[in-house]
C-alpha positions in Angstrom: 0.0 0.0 0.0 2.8 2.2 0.7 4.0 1.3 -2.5 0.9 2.2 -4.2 0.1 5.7 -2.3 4.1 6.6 -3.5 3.6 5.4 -7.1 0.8 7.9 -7.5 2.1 10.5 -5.8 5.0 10.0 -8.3 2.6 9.5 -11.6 2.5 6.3 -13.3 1.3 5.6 -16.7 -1.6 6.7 -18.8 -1.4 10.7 -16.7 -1.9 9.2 -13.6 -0.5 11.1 -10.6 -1.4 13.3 -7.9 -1.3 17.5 -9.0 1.3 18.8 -6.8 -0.8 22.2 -7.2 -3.6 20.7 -5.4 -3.1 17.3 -4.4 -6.1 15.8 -6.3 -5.6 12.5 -8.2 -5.4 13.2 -11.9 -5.7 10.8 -14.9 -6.2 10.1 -18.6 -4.5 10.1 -21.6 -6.3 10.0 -25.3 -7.8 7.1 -26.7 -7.9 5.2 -23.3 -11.1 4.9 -20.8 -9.3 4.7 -17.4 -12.5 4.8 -15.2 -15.5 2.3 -14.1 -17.1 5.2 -16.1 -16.2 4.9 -18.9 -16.9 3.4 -22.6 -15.3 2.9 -25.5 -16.2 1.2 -28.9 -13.4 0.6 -31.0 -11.7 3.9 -31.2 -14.1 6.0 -29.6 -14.2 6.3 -25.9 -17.5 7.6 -25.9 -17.8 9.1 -22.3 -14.3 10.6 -21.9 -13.5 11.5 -18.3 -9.8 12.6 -18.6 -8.7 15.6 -15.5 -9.9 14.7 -12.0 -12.9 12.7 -11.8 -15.0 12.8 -8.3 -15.0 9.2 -7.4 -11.6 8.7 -7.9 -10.4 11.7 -5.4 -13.1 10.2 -2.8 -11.2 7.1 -2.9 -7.8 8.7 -3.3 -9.0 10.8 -0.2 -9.9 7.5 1.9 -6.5 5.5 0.6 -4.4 8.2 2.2 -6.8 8.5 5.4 -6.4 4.4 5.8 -3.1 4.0 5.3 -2.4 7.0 7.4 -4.0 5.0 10.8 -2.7 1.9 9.5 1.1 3.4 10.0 -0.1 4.8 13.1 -1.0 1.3 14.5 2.2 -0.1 13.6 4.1 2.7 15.0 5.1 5.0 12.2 4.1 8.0 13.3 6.2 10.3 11.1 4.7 9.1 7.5 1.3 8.6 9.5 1.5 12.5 9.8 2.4 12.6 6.3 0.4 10.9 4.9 -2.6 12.4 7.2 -1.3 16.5 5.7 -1.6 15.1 2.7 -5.3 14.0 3.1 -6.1 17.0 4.6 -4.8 19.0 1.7 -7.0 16.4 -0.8 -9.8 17.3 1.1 -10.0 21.2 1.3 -8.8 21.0 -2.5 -11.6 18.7 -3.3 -14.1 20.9 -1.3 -13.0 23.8 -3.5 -12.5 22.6 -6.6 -15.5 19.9 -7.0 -18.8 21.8 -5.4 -21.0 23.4 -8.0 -23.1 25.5 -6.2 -25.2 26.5 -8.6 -26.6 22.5 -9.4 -26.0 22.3 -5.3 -24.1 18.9 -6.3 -20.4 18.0 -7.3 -19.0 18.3 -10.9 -18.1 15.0 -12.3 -14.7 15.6 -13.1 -12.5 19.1 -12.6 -9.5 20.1 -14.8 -10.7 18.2 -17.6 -10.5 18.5 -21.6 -13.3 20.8 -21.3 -13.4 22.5 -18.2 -15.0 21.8 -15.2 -17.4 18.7 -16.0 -21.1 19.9 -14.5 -22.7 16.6 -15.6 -24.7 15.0 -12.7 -24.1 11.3 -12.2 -24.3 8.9 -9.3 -20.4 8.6 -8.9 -20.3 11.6 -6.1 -22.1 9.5 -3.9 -18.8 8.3 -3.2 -17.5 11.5 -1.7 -20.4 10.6 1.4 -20.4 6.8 1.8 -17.0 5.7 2.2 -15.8 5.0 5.5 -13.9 8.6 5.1 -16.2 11.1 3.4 -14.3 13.7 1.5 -17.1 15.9 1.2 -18.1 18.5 3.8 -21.0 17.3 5.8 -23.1 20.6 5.2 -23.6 19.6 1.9 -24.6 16.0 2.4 -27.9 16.5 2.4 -28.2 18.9 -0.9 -25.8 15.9 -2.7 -28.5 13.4 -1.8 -31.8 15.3 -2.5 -30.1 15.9 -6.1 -29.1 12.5 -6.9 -32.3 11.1 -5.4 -34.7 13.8 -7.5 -32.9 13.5 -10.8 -31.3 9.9 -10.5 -33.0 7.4 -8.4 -35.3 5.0 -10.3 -37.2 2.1 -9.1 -34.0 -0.3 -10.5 -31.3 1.5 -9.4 -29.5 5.1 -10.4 -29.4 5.9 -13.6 -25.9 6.9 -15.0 -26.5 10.5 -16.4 -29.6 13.1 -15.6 -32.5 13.3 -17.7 -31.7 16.3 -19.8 -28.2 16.0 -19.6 -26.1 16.1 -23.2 -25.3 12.4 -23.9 -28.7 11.1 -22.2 -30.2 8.2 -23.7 
């Protein structure tokens, strides 16, 4: 895991890497679908989520925040409080940079191809349900009242708002 955490925080392949401007996890390279997200038929990678995608920094947020009490417990308490600066630094950059007020959810993905990504999917229900939520707890309950209104169906949540370019 260490391993892992320091591989990122170097950048591997495909863009992969942690923005030493904000300490968000960063990723995609043309022509290649990186996340669960993602499609691609043939040559087209038909929902392209390169730049900083929300479920992916909820995670990122919760792999530093674990491994951070896991070197605690086993008595490393200098890269414990490394580690735990750095998730702190995740977390008021992902405060920042992924709330769009004026939806009152979070953008799909920040810093991409195209801007800031506004489309509303059910992947920033991560940022609330993982054992560390990244998202400020103030705006739990607007996050949930969105993706329940616009996504929730009697099957599951759909992928993409009604409405949304790309809907089908």
């Amino acid at each position: 895991l260490r391993d892992i955490v320091a591989h990122h925080v170097r950048g591997t392949r495909f863009g992969i890497g942690v923005d030493p401007e904000d300490g968000l996890l960063r990723q995609g390279e043309v022509g290649y679908q990186l996340t669960w997200m993602d499609a691609k038929v043939d040559d087209w990678v038909v929902t392209p989520r390169r730049g900083k995608a929300v479920e992916i920094n909820a995670l990122w947020y919760n792999a530093q925040r674990l491994l951070a009490r896991w070197e605690r417990g086993a008595g490393n308490t200098e890269a414990a409080d490394q580690l735990d600066a750095a998730a702190d630094r995740t977390r008021a950059s992902f405060n920042e940079r992924f709330w769009y007020a004026e939806g009152g959810y979070l953008y799909d993905v920040v810093d991409g191809e195209n801007g800031d990504d506004p489309a509303l999917r059910p992947n920033q229900v991560l940022a609330i349900s993982l054992p560390h939520p990244v998202l400020d707890e103030s705006r739990w309950r607007q996050v949930l009242d969105v993706v329940t209104r616009e996504l929730l169906t009697p099957v599951g949540l759909r992928s993409l708002a009604p409405g949304s370019p790309g809907y089908a």
